[in-house]
N, C-alpha and C positions, 0 to 999 in steps of 0.2 A: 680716397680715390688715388689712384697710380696708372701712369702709362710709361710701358717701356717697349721700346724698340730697338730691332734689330735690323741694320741694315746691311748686306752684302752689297758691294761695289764694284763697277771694273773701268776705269778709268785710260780710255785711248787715243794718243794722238795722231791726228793724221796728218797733219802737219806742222811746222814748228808755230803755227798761232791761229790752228783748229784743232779741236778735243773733240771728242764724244765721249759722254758718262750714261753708264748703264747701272740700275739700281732694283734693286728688287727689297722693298721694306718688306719686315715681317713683324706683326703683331708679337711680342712674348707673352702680354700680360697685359690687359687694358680691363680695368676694375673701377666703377662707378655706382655707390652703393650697393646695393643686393645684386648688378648687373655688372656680369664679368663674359672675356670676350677673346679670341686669339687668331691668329692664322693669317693671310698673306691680305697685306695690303695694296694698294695701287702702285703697279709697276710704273717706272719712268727711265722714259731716255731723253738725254741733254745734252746741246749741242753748245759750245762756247767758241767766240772767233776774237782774237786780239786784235782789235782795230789799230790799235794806237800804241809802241811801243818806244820809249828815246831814254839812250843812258847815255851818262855823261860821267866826267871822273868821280863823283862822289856820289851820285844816285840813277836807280832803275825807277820808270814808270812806264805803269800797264791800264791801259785801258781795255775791256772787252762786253762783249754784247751776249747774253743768254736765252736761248729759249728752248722749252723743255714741253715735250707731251705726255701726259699722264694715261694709262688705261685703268678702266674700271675692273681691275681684275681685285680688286677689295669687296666688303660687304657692307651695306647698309642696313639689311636683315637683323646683324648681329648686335648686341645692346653692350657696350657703345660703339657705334660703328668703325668698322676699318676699313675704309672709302669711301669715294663720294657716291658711287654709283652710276658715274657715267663720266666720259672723258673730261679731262682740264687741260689748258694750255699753262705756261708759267712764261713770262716776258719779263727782262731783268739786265740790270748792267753793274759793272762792278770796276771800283780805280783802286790800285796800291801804287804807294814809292815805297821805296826798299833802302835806303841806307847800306852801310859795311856794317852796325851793329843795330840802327833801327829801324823799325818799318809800323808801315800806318795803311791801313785799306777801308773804304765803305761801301756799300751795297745797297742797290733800291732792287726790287721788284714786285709782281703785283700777278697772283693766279687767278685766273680766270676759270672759272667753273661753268657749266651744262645743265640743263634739266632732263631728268629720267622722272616719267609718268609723272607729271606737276611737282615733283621734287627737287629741289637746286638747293645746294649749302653757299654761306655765301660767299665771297671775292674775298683774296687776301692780300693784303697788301706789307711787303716787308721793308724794312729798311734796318740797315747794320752801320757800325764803325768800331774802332777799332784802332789799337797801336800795340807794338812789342819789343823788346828788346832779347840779343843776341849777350848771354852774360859769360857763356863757357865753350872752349870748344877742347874737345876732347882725342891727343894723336892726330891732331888735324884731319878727322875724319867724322867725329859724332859732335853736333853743334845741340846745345841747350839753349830754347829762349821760353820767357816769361811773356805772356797776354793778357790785355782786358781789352776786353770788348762788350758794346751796348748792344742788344738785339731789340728791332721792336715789329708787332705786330698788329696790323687794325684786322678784324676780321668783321664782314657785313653778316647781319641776320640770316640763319637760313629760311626757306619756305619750305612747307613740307603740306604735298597737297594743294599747290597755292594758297597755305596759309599761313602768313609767318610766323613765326615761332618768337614770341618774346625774349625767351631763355637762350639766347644764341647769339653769339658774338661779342666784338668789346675791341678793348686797346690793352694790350701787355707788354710791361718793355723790362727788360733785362739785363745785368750789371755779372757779367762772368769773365774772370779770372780764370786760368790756365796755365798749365806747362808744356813744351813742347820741347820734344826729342827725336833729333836724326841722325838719319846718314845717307848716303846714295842709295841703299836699299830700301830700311826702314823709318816710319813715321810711329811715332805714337804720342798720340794728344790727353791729354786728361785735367778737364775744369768742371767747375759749379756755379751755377746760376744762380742769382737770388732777384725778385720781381723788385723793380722799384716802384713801376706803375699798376695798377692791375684795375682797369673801370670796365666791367665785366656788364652787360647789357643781363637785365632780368634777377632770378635768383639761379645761380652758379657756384658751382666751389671753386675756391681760389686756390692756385697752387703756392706751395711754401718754397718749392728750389726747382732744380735740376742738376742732374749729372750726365755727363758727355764724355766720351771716350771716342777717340779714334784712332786704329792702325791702320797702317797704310802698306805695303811692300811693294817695289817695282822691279819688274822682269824684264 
């Protein structure tokens, strides 16, 4: 089995501690034995407000609040699905302190999913953390840092029919490594995931990794 995803982004602020993120996922390639699958998944816009911000001569911290609506513009039709089929909310918070060479951030949040015609997948709930270091800075303009960070996911059962599906849901937590590279322009991120936990409710395939990239540019 294999899921990749493409996301396009466009990341706006409205003020200096309100954002709005717009997201448009795209299926590339989502393969689960003989059943293979593609095309546009559930659109999301996200809203982010920095409640809490204090810097002092040696460190930045940020506190802020998430929450994000999902539309059903993905399919469930499709085998494996690419969406839930019916709207979700996502509620979520997030803290970093930033150092001059290090920095540390974690993350809780938790989606909330809908039912379409007795179908509902279920709740998810996340939590991240996370530290980096700042090793290079290049012309004093393009900064090199290094990341690990833990991701982890509970996901509840889903029902299908009102009936729940054994084969669905779990806990997965994740140990990925990174590099990261900027400048006032560009972003580009690239690491790999390996599961350290994986209790997968039912019979499921287990994933062996992941890989993640991200560019960024600002206008």
């Amino acid at each position: 089995q294999h899921i990749a995803d493409v996301v396009p982004a466009l990341l706006y602020g409205l003020a200096d501690d309100v954002s709005v993120f717009f997201n448009a996922p795209i299926a590339a390639s989502y393969k689960q034995n003989k059943d293979h699958s593609s095309g546009w998944e559930d659109l999301f816009v996200q809203l982010e407000y920095a409640f809490y911000t204090k810097s002092t001569s040696h460190f930045t911290d940020q506190a802020t609040v998430v929450t994000t609506l999902t539309f059903p513009t993905g399919s469930t039709k499709k085998q494996p699905p690419t969406g839930f089929g019916s709207p979700s909310v996502f509620l979520g918070t997030t803290f970093n302190r930033t150092f001059t060479e290090w920095f540390g951030f974690t993350s809780y949040g938790v989606v909330l999913t809908t039912s379409d015609k007795k179908t509902k997948f279920g709740n998810q709930f996340l939590y991240q953390c996370g530290f980096g270091k700042n090793v290079l800075t290049i012309d004093h303009e393009w900064i090199v840092a290094w990341m690990l960070e833990v991701d982890g996911q509970y996901i509840e059962k889903n029902k299908i029919k009102s009936i729940i599906d054994p084969n669905s849901g779990g806990n997965a937590v994740y140990i990925t490594p990174s590099l990261w590279v900027s400048s006032k322009q560009l972003v580009v991120q690239l690491g790999m995931g390996f599961p350290v936990v994986q209790h997968l409710f039912g019979q499921q395939h287990k994933n062996n990794y992941l890989l993640a990239a991200n560019f960024g540019w600002t206008f």
